[in-house]
N, C-alpha and C positions, 0 to 999 in steps of 0.2 A: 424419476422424472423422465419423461417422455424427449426424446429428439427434437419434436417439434416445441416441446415447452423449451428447452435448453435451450436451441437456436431463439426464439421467443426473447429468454434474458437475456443471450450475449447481444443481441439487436440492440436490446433497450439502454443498456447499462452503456454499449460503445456509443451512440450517439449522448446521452448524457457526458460521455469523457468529454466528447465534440465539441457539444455549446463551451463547457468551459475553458476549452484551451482555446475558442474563437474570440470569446470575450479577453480574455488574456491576450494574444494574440495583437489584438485591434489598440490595445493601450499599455506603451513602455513604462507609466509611470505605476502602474498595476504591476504588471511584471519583474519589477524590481521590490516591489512591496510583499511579491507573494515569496520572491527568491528569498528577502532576507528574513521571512519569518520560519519559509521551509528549513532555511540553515539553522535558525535561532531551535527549532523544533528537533531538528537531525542531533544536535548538538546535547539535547536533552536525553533525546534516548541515547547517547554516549555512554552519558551521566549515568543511567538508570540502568543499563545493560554491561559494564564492563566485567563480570564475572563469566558471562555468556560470550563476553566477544575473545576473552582474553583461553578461553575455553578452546581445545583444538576440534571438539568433538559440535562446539556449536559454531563457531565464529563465523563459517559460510552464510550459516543461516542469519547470525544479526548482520551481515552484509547484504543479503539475497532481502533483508523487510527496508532497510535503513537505507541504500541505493536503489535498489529495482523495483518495490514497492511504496516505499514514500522515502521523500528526500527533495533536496530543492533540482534535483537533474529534472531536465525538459523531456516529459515522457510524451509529447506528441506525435513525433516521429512512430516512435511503438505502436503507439495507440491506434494510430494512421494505418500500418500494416495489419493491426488485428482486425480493422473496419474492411479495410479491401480484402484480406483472407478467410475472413468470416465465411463466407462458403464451402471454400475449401475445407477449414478448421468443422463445421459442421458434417460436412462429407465424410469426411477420413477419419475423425474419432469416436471414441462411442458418449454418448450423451453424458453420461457423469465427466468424463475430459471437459468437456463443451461447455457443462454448469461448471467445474472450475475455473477455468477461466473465466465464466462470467461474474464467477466472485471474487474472484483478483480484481474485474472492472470495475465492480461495483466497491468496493473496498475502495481503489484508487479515487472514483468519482467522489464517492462519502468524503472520504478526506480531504480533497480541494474543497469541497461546497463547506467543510467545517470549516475550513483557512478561510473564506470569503467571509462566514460571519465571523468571524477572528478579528479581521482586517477590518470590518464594517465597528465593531467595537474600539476595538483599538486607536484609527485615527481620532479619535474625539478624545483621547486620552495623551496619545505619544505621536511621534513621528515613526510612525511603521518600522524604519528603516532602521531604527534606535530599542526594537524590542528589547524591554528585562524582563526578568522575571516577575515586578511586583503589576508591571502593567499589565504582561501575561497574565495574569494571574485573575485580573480585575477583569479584561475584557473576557476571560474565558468564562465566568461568572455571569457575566452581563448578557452572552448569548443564551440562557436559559433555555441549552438543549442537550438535556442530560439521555432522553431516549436514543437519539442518534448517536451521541458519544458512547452510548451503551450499545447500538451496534455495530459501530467499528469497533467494538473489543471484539464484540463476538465474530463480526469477520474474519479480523482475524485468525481467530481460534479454526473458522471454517474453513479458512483455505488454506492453513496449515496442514489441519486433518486429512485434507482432501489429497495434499501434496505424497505427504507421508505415505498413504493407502497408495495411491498410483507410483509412487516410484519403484514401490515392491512389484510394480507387471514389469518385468526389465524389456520387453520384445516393442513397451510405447516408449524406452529412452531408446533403444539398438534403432529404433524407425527414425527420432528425433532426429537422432545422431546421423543417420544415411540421408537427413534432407538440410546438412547444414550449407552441403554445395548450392543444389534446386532452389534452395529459400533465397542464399544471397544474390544469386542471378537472378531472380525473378521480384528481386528489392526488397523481402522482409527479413534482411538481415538485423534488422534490430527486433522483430520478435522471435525469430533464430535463439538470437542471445538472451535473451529474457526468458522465453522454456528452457535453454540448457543452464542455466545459471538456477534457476528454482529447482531442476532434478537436482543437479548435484551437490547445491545445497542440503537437499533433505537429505539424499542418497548418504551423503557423508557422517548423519546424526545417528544415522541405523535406527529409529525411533524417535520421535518429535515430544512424546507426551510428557517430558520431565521441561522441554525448551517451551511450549504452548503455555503446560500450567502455570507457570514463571510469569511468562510476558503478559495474561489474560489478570493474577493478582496484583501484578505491583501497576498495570495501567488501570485497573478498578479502584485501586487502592487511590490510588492518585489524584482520579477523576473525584473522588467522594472526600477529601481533601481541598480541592478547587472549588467545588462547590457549596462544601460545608465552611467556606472561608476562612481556611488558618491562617493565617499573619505569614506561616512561612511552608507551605505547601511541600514546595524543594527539599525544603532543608532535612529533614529529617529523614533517614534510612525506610528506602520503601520494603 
């Protein structure tokens, strides 16, 4: 991919984060609906990942997807600094950097726009704020959007991949690392932390491809559960 296409996606995908954190933004009673389902959500991949968290050799990494990638934390702030450093971030990296990060946005955006039709099913069923599992379960059915949920897995897997490969250039984390003064005076201190929190995560696995295969089966596996409508989705050992 070309420079200009890369810059291209990170454009597109960070104003997409935009509309949705403005919509959020504008209504507290949204905002409390999306936090308790992001928790309700966090809490499942608890559930689903403790082999991997409880792991010394993965645990950064299910922190680095379940905090800094999805979770019910306010990623606007970040988001805010990546839209204002966009140019910068275009300048100084080389375009595969530039597309990763555009697939970290795009990843992040996917998965709020999934929560919105979540949320859109769900009150006709629960009180948002009261998610279980069986309503979960019911409203994730009702959205009848298994192609998207099939590319947030594979997002995933993409910017895993993409992680893994760059951390092995050690001279783009030693550059990281010498702009974490620059960044925070100049306010992108929360995306500061959010690149050094992704290096060191992967950095720490020495290889991602045993922690990706894991995460991409048992969220496919899941998804195809949800929708093929088992009685108890959860329950059973992914």
């Amino acid at each position: 991919m070309s420079s200009d296409q890369a810059a291209a996606r990170l454009t597109s995908q960070l104003e997409r984060a935009r509309r949705l954190h403005s919509g959020r933004e504008g209504s507290a009673p949204r905002l409390r609906e999306w936090r308790a389902l992001a928790t309700w959500q966090s809490n499942r991949l608890e559930r689903t990942y403790p082999d991997l968290a409880d792991h010394p050799r993965y645990r950064l990494a299910v922190q680095f997807f379940l905090e800094d990638l999805y979770g019910p934390k306010d990623f606007s702030g970040r988001d805010a600094d990546i839209h204002r450093a966009a140019p910068m971030i275009v300048r100084m990296l080389p375009a595969d950097v530039v597309d990763t990060v555009a697939d970290a946005m795009e990843l992040n955006a996917l998965s709020h726009e999934l929560d919105e039709q979540l949320l859109h099913e769900l009150r006709p069923l629960t009180d948002p704020l009261e998610v279980d599992a069986e309503t979960y379960a019911e409203a994730y059915r009702r959205c009848d959007n298994e192609p998207e949920r099939r590319r947030q897995v594979e997002l995933i897997n993409e910017v895993g991949r993409d992680l893994d490969r760059i951390v092995r250039k050690r001279f783009i984390y030693t550059a990281l690392k010498m702009m974490r003064r620059p960044a925070k005076m100049a306010g992108f201190g929360e995306l500061q932390q959010f690149l050094e929190t992704g290096f060191e995560a992967f950095s720490a696995m020495g290889g991602a491809d045993y922690f990706l295969e894991t995460v991409a089966a048992r969220e496919t596996a899941l998804m195809k559960r949800l929708f093929a409508g088992e009685p108890d989705p959860f329950g059973r050992p992914l």
